[in-house]
N, C-alpha and C positions, 0 to 999 in steps of 0.2 A: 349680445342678443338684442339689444335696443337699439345699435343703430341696421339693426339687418331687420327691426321690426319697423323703424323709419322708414326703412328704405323700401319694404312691403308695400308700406300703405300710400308712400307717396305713389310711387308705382302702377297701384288701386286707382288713385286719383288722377293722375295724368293720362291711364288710359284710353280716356273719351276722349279727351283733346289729340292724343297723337291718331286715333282711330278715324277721328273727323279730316285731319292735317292730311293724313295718308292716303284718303280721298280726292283733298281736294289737288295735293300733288300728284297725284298719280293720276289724274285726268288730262290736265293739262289742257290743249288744245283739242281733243276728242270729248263729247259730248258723252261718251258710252264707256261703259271697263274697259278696264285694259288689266294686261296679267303684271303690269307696275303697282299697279292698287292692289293685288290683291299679294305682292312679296311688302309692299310697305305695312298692310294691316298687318299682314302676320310678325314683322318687325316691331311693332307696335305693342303687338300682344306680350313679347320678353317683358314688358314691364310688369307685366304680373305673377315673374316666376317667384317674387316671395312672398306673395301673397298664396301662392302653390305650396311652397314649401309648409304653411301654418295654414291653410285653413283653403283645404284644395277643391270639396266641390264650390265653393264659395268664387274659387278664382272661375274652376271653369265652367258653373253659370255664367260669367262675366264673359268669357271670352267666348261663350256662346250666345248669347246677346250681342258682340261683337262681329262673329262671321253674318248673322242673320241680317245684322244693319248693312255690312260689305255687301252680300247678296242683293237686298232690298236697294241701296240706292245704286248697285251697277245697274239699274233699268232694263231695257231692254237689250244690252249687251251680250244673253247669252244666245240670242240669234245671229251672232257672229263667230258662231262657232268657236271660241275661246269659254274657255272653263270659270267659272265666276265662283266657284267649290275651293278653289285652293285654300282659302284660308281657312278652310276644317283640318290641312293637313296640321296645322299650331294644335289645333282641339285633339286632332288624336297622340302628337306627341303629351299633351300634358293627360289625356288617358293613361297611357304604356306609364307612364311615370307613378300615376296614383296607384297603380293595379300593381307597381313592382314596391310602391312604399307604407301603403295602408290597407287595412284589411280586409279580407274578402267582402264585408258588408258594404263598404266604401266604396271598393273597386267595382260591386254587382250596381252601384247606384251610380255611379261614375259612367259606366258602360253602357248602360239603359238610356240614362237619361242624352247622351252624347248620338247615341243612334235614334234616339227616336225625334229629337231634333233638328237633328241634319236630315231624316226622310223625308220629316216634314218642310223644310225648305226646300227639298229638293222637289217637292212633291207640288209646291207653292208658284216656285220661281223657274221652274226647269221649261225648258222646252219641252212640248209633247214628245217628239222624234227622241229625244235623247232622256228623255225621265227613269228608263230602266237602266241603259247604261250609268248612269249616274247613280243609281240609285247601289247598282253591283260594285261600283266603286267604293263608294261609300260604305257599306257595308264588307266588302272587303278591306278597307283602312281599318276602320274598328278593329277585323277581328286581327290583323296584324299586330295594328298598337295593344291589343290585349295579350297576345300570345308572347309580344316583344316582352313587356311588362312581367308576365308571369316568370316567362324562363330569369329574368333575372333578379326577381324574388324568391322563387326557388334556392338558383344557385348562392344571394347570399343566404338564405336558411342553409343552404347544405354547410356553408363556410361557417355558419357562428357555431352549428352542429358539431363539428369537428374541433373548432377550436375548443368547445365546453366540453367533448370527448376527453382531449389531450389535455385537458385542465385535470378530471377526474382521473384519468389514469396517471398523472403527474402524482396527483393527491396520494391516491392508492400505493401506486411505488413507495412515495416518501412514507407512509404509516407503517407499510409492510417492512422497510427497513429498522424502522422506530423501535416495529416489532421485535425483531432482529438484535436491536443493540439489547432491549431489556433481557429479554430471555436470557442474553448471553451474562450480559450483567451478574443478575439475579442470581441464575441459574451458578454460576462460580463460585459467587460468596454466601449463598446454602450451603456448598458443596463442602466449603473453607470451615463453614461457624458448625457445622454441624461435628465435622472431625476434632475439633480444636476445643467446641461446648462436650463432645463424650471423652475425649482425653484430660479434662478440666474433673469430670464428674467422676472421673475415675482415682485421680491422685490428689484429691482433692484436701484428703488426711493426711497420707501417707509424705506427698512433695508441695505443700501450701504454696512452695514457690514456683514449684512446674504449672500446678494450677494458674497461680496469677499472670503468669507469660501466656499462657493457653488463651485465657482470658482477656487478657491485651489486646491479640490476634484478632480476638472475635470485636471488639471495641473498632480495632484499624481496619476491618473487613468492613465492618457494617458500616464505619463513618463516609468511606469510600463509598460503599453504593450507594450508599443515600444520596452522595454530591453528585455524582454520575445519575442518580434517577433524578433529582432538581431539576439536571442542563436536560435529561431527554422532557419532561413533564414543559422544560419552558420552551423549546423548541416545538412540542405540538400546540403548543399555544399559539404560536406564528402565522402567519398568513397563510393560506392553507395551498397556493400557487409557490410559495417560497420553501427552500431544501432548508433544512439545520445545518447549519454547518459545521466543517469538519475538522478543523482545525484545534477545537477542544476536544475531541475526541482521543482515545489514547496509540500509541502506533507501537512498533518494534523496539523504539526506545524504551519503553515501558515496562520489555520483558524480560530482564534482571526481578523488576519488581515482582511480576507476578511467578518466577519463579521460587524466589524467599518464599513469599507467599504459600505456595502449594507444600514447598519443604519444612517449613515452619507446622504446616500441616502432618506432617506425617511420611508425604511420598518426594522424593527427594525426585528434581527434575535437572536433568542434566544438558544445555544448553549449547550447540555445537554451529558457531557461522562459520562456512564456507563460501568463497568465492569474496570480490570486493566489493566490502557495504559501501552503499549509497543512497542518497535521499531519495526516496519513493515517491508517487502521486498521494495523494490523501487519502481517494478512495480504494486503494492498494494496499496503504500499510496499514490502515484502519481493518480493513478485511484479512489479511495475514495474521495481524493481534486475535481479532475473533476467532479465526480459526484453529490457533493452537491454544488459545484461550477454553473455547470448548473442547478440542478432545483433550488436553488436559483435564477439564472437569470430569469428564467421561471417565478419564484414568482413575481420579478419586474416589469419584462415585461406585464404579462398576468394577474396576478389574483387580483388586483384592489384591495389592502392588504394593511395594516400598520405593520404586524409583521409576522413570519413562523417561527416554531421549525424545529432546527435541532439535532437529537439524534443519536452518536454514541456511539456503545456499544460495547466493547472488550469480546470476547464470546472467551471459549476456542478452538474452531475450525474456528472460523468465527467473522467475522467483517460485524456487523451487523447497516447499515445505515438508518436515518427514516428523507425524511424532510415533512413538512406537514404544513398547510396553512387554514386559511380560508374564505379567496376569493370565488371567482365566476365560479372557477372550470375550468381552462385555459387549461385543455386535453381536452376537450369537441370538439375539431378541430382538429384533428389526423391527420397529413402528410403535416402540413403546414410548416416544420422544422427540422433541423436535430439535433435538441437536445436530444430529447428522444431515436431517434434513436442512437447517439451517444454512448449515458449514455449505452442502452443496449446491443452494441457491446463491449462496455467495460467490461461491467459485464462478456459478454458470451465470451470472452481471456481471463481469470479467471477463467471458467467453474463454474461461481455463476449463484444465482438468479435475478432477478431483476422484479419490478412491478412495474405499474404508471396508476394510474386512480382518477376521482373524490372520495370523501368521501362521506360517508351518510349521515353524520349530515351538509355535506356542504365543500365549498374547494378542496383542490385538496392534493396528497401524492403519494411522490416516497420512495421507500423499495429499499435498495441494500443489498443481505449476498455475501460476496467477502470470499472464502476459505483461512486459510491461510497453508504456507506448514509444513510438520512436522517439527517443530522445531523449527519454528521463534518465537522466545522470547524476 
């Protein structure tokens, strides 16, 4: 930043000298303008694009004191029918510049002061015969360089617009998922401490020592969630553009544990792979876990059950989920929950299928096919 402010000001400074220089070279052996003085001034003028960049009507004051002097000493040269105006077109480039990088109060005094300038010279220095032509010119350069200026003001607003869009719906996704993993969490090991805390307070006399394993259960239920709600609480901590990651998160290997778990409970879950296991994506097997994670809960919770199958199946395109029950049919109340709901947003950020309703013969069955991508082996 200091030496691009050096280089600003020296810029500032050398301009009078190269303005004068580009004069005197650009006359040469003619007494009168020529259209060489007026590409040398305007060459002249680059030296104060960084004095543009920091401190812009400042510059193009300057470089309007500069075309005025070009005009003024080309003399009587614009009776030779040659244009002595060119080096306003520098003045309208560093227009369209201010009007595309500062704001409309800048750019309204940028514009004003740039046109009413150049009228005036033109109005000063012009030949009679050609004073309105020049004057339409001139006014038409402005509103060029303004309208250049705008469009590309605009379109970068439209661009950071989009990218702040795509920041927030980045943000929103990740929270909505966050969502997602608590509920399931939570929602499980209620599901767990609740059967395990009434089967505790039941034989509490009678089997001190069924009680104290009951008890245990709810100890390894709860210490678990607690650890799992730590990693989600310190992942919304995170930079709010950054995902948590997934990798501590728990997958298919997990679900031995969480079977124990639900049978320890009370409903005995019986666990069936088909097809050949293999390593999943993250966001796959994380999402397969939840999903039979929740309708199992659902089993606990709702369908007044002592056992549910769960079947997954390694299909060569698809990972294919089945858990099923035969209870009392605990869908039968649709919208009391956001579990199914859950289960089904999961499925459909995956672009799979997903089903859940009562069975015929009885019970209740959730169906997940989760795509997997080409390649994952």
């Amino acid at each position: 930043m200091r030496i691009r402010g050096i280089a600003g000001w020296g810029g500032a400074v050398l301009f009078p000298v190269a303005l004068a220089w580009s004069q005197v070279a650009g006359s040469g052996s003619e007494p009168y303008y020529s259209p060489s003085q007026a590409i040398a001034a305007m060459l002249s003028m680059s030296l104060l694009i960084g004095v543009l960049r920091r401190i812009p009507l400042l510059a193009l004051v300057m470089m309007l004191l500069g075309c005025v002097f070009v005009v003024a000493f080309a003399g009587p040269g614009y009776q030779s029918g040659r244009s002595p105006f060119l080096p306003f077109l520098a003045v309208d480039l560093a227009v369209a510049f201010i009007v595309a990088t500062r704001t409309s109060r800048v750019s309204t005094a940028a514009v004003v002061l740039s046109l009413v300038v150049q009228v005036l010279a033109i109005g000063v220095f012009s030949a009679r015969q050609d004073l309105l032509t020049n004057v339409e010119i001139a006014v038409l350069a402005i509103a060029t360089a303004f309208m250049a200026g705008r469009l590309l003001r605009e379109r970068r607003e439209h661009a950071a617009a989009l990218r702040s869009r795509a920041v927030a719906d980045a943000v929103t996704a990740e929270r909505l998922r966050i969502a997602r993993e608590l509920h399931d969490m939570v929602a499980h090991t209620i599901g767990i401490v609740a059967l395990q805390a009434g089967a505790a307070k039941r034989v509490i006399d009678t089997q001190p020592t069924r009680a104290r394993e009951a008890l245990g259960e709810v100890e390894t239920a709860s210490r678990d969630t607690l650890s799992g709600l730590r990693r989600m609480l310190g992942a919304l901590r995170q930079a709010e553009s950054e995902a948590a990651p997934l990798h501590d998160l728990p997958g298919l290997a997990d679900l031995d544990r969480l079977a124990e778990a639900t049978t320890a409970a009370g409903v005995r879950v019986d666990v069936r792979w088909q097809g050949e296991p293999r390593p999943l994506p993250p966001e796959v097997d994380l999402s397969a876990f939840r999903i039979i994670q929740e309708a199992v809960t659902n089993v606990v919770r709702h369908a007044d059950t002592r056992s549910c199958i769960v079947s997954i199946d390694y299909q060569d395109e698809d990972l294919a989920i089945d858990v099923a029950d035969g209870g009392r049919g605990h869908g039968a109340a649709p919208g009391t929950g956001y579990g199914l709901v859950g289960m089904r947003e999961r499925v459909a950020l995956l672009h799979g299928d997903f089903t859940a309703g009562p069975r015929p013969e009885g019970g209740f069955r959730v169906t997940a096919r989760l795509p997997l991508p080409t390649g994952a082996t």
